[in-house]
NUVEXGU-369246 format. One record per atom (N, C-alpha, C, O): x, y negated, z. Coordinates in steps of 0.2 Angstrom, whole numbers, plus 2048, in hexadecimal, padded with zeros to 3 digits. Layout:
<atoms>
XYZ;...
</atoms>
This chain:
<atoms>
44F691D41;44D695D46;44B69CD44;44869ED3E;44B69ED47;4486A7D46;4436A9D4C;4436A5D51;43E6AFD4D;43C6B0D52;43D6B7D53;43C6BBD4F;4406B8D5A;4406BCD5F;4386C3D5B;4356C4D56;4396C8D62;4356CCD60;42E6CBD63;4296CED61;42E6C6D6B;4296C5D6E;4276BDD6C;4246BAD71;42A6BAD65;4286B6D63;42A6AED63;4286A9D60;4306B0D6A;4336A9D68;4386A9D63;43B6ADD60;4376A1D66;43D69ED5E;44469DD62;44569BD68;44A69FD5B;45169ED5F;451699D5C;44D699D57;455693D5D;45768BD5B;45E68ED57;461694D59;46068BD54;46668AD51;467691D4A;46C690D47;462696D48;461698D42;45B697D3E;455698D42;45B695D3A;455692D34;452697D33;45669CD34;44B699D31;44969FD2F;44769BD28;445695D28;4476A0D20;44A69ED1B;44169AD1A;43C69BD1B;446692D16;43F68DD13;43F68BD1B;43C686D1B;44068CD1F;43B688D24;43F681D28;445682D29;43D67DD2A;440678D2A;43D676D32;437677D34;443673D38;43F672D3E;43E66BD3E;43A669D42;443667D3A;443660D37;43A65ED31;439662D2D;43865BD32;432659D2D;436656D27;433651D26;43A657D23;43E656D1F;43A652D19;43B64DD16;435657D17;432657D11;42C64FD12;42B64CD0D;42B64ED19;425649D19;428643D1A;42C642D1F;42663FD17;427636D17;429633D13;42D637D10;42862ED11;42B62AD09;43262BD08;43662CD0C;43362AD02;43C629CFF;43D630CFE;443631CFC;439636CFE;43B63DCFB;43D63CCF3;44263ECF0;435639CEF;436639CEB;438633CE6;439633CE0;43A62FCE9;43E62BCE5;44662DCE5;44962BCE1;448632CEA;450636CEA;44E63ACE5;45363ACE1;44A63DCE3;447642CDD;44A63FCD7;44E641CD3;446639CD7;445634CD0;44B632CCF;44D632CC9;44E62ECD4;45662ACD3;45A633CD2;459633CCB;45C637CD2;45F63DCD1;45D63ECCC;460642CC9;45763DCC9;455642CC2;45863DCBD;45A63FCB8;458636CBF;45B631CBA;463630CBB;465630CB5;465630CBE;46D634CBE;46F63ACBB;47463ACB9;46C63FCBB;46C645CB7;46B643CB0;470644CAD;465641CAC;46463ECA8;46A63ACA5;46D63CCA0;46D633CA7;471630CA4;479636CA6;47E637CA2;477638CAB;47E63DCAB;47F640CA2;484640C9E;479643CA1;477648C9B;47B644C95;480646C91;47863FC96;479639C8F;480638C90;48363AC8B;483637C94;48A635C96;48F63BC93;492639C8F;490640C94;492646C92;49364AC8C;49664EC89;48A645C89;48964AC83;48E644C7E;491644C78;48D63DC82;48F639C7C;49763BC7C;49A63BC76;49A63DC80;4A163DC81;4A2644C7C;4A7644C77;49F648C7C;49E64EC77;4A164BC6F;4A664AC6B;499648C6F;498644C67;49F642C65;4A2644C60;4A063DC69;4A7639C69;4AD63DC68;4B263CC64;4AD642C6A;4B3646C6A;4B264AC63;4B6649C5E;4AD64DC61;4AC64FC5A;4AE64BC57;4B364CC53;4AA645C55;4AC642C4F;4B5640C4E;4B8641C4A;4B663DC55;4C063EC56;4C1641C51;4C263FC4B;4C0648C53;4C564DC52;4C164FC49;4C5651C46;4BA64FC47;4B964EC41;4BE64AC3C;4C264DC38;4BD641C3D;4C163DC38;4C963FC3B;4CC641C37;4CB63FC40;4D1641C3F;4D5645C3B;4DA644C38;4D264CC3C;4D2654C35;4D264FC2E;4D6650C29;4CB64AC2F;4CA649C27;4CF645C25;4CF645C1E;4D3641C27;4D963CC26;4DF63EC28;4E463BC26;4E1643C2C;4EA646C2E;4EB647C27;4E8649C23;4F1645C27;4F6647C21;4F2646C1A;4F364BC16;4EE640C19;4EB63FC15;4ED637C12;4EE633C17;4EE635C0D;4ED62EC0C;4EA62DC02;4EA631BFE;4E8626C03;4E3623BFF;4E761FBFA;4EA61BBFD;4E961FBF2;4EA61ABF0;4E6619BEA;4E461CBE5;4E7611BED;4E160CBE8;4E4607BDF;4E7601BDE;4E060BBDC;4E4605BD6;4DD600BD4;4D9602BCF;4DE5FCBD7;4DA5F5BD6;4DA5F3BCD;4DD5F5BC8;4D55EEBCD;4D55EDBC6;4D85E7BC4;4D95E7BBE;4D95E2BC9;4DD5DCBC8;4E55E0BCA;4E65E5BCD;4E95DCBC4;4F15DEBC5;4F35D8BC9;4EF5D3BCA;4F95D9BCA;4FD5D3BCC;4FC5CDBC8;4FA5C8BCB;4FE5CDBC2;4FB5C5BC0;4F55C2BBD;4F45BEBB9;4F05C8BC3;4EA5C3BC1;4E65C7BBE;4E05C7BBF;4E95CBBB6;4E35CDBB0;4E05D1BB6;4E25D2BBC;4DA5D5BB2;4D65D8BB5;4D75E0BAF;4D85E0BA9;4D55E5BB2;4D65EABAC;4D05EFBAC;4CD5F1BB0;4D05F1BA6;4C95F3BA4;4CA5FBBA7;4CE5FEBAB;4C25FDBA4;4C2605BA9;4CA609BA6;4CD60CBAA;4CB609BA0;4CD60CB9A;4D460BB9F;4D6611BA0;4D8606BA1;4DE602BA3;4DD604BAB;4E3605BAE;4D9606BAE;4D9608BB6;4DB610BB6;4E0612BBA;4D7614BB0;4D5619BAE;4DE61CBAE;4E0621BB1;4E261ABAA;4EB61CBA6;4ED61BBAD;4EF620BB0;4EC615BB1;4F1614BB6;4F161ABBB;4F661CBBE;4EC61ABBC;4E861FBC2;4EB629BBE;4EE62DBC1;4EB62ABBA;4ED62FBB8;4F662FBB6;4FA633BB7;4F8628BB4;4FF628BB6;50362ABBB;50862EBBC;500625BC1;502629BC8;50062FBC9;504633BCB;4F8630BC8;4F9638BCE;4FE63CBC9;50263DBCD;50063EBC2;505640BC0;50C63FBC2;510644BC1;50D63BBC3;514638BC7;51763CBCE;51D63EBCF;51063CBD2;51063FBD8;510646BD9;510649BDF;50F648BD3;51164FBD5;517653BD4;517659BD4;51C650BD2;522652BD6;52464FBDB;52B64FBDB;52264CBE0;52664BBE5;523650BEB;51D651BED;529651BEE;528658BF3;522654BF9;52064FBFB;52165ABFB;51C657C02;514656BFF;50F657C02;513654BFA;50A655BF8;50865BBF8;50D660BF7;50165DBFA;500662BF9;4F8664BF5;4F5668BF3;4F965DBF5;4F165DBEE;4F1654BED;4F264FBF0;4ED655BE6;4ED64EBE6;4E6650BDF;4E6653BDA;4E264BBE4;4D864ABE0;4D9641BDD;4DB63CBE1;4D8640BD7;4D563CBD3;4CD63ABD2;4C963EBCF;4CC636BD6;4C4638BD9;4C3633BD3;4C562EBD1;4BC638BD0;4B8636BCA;4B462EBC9;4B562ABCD;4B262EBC4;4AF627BC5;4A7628BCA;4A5624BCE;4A562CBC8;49D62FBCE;4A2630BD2;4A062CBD6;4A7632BD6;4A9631BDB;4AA62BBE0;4A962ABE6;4AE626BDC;4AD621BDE;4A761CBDD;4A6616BE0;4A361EBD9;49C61BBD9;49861BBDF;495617BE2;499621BE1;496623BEA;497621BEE;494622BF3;49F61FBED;4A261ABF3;49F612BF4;49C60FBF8;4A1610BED;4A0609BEF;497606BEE;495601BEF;49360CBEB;48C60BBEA;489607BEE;485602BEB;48A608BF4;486605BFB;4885FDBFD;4855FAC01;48D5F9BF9;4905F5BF7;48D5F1BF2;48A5ECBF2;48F5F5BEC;48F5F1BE7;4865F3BE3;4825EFBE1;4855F9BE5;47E5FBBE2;480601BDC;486602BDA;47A602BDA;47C607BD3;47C603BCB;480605BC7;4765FFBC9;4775FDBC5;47D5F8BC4;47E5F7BBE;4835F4BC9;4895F2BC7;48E5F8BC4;4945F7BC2;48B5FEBC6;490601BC4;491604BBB;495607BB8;48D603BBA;48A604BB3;48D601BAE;48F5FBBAF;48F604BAA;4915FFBA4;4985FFBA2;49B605BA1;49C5F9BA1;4A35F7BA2;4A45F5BA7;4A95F1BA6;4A25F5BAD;4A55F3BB5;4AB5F7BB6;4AA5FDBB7;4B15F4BB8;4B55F5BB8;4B65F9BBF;4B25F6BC3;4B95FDBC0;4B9601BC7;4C1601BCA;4C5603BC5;4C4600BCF;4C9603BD3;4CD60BBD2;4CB60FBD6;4D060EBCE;4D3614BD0;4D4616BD6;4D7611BDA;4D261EBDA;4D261FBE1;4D8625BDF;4D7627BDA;4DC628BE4;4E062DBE4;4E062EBEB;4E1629BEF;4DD637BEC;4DD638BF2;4E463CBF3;4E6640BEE;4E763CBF8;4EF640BF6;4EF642BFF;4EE63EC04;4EF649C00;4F164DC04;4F8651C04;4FA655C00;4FA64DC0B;502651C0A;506654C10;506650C14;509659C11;50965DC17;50C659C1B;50965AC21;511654C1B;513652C22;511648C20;50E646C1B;513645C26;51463CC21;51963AC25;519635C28;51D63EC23;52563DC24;527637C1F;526638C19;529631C20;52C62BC1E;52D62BC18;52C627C14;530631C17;536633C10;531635C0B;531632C05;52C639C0E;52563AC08;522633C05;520631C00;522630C0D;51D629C0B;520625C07;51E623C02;526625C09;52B620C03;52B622BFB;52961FBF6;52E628BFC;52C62BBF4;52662BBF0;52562BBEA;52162BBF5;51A62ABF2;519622BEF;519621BE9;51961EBF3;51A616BF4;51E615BEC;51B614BE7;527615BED;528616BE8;527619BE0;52C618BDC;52461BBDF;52061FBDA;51A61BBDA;51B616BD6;51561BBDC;511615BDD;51360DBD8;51060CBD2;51760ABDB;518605BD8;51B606BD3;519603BCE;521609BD2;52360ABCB;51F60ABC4;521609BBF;51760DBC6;51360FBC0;50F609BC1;50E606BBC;50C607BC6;507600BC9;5075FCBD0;5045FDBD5;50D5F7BCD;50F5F3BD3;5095EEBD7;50A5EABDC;5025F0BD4;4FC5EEBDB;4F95F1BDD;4F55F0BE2;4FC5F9BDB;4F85FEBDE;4F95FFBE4;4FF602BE5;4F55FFBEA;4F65FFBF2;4F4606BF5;4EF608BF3;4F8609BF9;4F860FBFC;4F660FC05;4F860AC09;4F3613C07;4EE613C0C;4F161AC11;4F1620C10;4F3618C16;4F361EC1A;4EE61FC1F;4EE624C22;4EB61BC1F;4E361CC26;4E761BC2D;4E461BC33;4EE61BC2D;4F161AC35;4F0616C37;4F3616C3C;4ED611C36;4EB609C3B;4E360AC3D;4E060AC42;4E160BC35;4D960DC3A;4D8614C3B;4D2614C3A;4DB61BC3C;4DB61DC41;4DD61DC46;4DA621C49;4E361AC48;4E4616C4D;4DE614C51;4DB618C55;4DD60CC4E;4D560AC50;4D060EC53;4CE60EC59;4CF613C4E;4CA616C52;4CB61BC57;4C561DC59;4CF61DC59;4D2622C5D;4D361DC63;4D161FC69;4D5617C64;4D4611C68;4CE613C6B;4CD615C70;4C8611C65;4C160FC65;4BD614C68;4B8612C6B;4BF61AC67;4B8620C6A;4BE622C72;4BB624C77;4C6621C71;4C8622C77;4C561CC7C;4C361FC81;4C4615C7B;4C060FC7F;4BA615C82;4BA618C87;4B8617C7D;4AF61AC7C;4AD61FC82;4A8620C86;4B3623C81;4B462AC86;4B5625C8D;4B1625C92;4BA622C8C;4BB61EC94;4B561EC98;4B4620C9D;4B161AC94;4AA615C97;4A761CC99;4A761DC9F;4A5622C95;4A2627C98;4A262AC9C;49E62CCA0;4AB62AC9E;4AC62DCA5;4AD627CAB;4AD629CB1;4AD621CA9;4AB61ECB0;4A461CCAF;4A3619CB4;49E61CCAC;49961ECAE;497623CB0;492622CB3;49A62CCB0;498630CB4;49B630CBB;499633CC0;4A262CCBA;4A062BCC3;49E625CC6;4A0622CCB;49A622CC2;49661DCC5;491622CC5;48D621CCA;48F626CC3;488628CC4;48862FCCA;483632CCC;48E630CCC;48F634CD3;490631CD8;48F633CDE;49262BCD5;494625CDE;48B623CE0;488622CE6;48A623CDA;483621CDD;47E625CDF;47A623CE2;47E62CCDD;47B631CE0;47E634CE7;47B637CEB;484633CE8;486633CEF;483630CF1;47E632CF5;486628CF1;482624CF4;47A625CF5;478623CFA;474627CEF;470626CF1;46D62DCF6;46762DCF9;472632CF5;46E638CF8;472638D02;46F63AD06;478634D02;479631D09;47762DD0C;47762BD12;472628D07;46E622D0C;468627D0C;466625D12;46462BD0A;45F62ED0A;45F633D10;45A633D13;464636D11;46763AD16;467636D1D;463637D21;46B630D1D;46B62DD25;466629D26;464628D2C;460626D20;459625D22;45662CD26;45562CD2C;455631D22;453638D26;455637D2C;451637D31;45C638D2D;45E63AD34;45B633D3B;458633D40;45D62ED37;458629D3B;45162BD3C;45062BD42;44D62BD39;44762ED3A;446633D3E;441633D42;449637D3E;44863CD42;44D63FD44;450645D43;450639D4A;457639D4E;45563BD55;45863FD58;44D639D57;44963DD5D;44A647D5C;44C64BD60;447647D55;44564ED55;44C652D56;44D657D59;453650D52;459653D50;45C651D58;45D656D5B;45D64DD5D;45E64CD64;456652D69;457654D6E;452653D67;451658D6A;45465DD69;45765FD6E;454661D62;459666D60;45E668D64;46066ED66;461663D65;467665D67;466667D6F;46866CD72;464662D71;462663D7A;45D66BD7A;45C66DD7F;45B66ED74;459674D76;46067AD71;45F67FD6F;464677D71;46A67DD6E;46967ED66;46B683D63;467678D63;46A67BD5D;471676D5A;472670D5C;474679D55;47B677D55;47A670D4D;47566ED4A;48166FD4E;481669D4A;48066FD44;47C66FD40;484673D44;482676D3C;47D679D3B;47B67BD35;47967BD40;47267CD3D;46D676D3C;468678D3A;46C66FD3E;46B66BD3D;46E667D36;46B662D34;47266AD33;477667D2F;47366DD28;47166CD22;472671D2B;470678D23;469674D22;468674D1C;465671D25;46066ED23;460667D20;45B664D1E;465666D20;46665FD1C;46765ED16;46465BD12;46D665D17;47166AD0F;46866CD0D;46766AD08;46666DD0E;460673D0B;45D66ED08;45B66ED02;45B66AD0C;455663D0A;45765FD02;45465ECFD;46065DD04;462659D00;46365ECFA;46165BCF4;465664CF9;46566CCF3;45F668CEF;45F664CEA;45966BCF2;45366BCF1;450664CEC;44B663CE8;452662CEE;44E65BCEB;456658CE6;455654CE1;45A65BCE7;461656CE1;45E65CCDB;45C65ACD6;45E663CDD;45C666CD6;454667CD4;45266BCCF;451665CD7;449663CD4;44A65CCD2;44565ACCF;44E656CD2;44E650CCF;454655CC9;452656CC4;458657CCA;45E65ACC4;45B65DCBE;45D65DCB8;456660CC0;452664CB9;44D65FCB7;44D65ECB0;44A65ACBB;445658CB5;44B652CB2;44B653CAC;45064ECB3;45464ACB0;45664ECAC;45664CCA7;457656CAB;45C65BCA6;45865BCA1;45A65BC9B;45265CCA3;44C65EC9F;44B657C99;449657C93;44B652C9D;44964CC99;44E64AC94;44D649C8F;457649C97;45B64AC94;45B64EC8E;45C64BC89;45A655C8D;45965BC89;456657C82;459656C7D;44E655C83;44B653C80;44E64BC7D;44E64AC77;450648C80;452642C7D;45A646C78;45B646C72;45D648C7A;462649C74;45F64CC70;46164AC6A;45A650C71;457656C6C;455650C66;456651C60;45264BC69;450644C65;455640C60;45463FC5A;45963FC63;45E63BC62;463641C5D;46563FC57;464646C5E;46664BC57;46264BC50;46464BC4A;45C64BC52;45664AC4D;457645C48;458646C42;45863EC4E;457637C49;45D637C44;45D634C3F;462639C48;469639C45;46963FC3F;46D63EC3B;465644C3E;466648C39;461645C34;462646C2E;45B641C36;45863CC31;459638C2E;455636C29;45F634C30;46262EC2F;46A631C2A;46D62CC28;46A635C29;472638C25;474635C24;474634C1E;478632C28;48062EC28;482631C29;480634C2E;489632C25;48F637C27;492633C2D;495637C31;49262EC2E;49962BC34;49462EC37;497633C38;48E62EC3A;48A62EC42;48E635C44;48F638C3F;490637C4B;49463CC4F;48F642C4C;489640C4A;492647C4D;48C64CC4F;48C650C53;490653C56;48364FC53;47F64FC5D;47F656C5D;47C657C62;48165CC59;47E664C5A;484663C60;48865EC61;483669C65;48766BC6B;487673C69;483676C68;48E674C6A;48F67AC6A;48D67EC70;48A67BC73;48E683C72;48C68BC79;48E684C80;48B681C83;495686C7F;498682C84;49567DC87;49267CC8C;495677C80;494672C83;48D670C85;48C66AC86;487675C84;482677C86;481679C8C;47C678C8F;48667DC8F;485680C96;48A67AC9A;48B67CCA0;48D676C9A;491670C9A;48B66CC9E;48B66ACA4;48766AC9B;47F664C99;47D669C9F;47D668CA5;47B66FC9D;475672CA3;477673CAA;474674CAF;47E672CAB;481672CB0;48066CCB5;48166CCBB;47F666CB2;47F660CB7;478661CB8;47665CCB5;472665CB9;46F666CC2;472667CC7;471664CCD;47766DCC3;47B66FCCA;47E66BCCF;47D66ACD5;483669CC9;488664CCC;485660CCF;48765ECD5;47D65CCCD;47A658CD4;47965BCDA;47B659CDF;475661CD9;474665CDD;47B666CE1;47B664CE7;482667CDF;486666CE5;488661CE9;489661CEF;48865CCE4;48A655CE6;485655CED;489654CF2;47F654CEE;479654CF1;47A658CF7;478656CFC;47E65ECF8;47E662CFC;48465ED02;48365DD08;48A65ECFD;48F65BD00;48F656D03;492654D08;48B652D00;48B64AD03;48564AD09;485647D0F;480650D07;47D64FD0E;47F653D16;47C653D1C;484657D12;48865BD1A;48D656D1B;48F657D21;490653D19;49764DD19;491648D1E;493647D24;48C646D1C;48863DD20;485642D27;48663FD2D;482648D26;48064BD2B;48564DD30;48464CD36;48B64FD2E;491650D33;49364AD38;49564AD3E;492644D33;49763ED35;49163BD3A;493639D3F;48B63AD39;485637D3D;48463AD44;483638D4A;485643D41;484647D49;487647D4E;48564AD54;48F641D4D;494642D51;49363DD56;49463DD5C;48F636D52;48D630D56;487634D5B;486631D60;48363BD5A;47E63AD60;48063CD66;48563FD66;47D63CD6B;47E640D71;47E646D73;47F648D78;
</atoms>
């Protein structure tokens, strides 16, 4: 409503912030508040984790394209076992071998402190001391893994050491491209389970209201004001309360990743994703207020329109 200049009021224009609805008084405000700040919140979590997931993808993926592993074990085919000395020849036999065949484009003989750092956390460090026999590793990168490379590779391979086994990471990156693809799925039907539920919860909040105050909105009307100005007070109400529940879940969210980057940079595992967020997907996270704030808006002019039709 607005007022005239001799002081009355027109029905059917809002004068700004004022409400002819008591919207603000009675139970269940602030629990819409609480349930929207906790959907914002797991929103957060949901989003951020699909972030994560997507980095490390696209991390091990770069670190394993057109990459493969091969391993010369220290048991031979019949059984003997061969000394560092006997792993040491075979492993420099091959990678020599493989460098005339077209398609590598590097090829690392990783050290024995190289591979001591691999299997450490396995075997420990003092097994590794001594005469303990170690595995030859050959990391070989090569431009394409065209059949004809891999066969040539394969071939060469056995000719020099018929147990030595070769690795291309294509099963388990497979695997895991399965595994974080599973991973992302769950994320996005979680986030719309957390929009059906906030629909839902900010449309049963809405036809409680309108129940409640089905006297005062049938006055309204019987004195001239329209469905859409009875409708802008529902949007305004519903605005109002999805993004004051939107900020403190963003806020709370903000801090729990802010945590969880922390623990994860304390704990330095290479496999754990990494939680940093770039601009983008910073303003991505700061945006679901919004987004409730719409959701909120829409769903309450959607129940307000559909309820209005049932009155007289």
């Amino acid at each position: 409503m607005k007022l005239k200049k001799g002081g009355e009021r027109v029905l059917g224009k809002a004068q700004k912030r004022r409400y002819d609805l008591p919207l603000n008084k009675g139970s269940g405000t602030g629990f819409l508040v609480i349930l929207i700040a906790l959907m914002t919140f797991l929103g957060m979590l949901a989003l951020a984790s699909s972030f994560a997931l997507s980095a490390m993808t696209a991390r091990w993926s770069s670190g394993l394209e057109n990459r493969l592993t091969i391993e010369i074990p220290t048991r031979q085919v019949d059984g003997s076992l061969l000394d560092k000395k006997g792993v040491f020849t075979l492993t420099r036999d091959i990678a020599n071998g493989l460098h005339g065949i077209p398609g590598i484009t590097n090829i690392h003989v990783l050290s024995e402190e190289e591979i001591g750092k691999l299997v450490e956390p396995w075997l420990g460090k003092d097994l590794l001391q001594g005469d303990f026999p170690i595995p030859g590793i050959i990391a070989v990168e090569t431009s394409d893994m065209e059949s004809r490379t891999l066969q040539n590779i394969h071939g060469k391979i056995k000719t020099v050491a018929p147990h030595a086994r070769m690795d291309t990471h294509e099963e388990w990156l497979n695997d895991l491209l399965r595994f974080t693809g599973a991973l992302n799925l769950a994320a996005i039907i979680l986030a719309l389970v957390i929009g059906v539920t906030m629909v839902t919860a900010v449309g049963g909040a809405v036809r409680s209201r309108l129940a409640i105050h089905r006297a005062e909105v049938e006055l309204l009307h019987l004195m001239g004001a329209s469905d859409r100005y009875i409708t802008r007070q529902f949007q305004r109400h519903s605005l109002i309360l999805a993004l004051r529940g939107g900020f403190i879940g963003a806020v709370f969210g903000a801090l729990f990743l802010v945590l969880i980057g922390w623990v994860a940079g304390q704990m330095g595992v290479a496999i754990l994703p990494d939680f940093r967020l770039d601009p983008v997907q910073m303003m991505l996270l700061a945006m679901i207020p919004l987004v409730a704030g719409l959701i909120a808006t829409v769903t309450a002019r959607w129940t307000v329109t559909r309820v209005l039709t049932t009155f007289p």
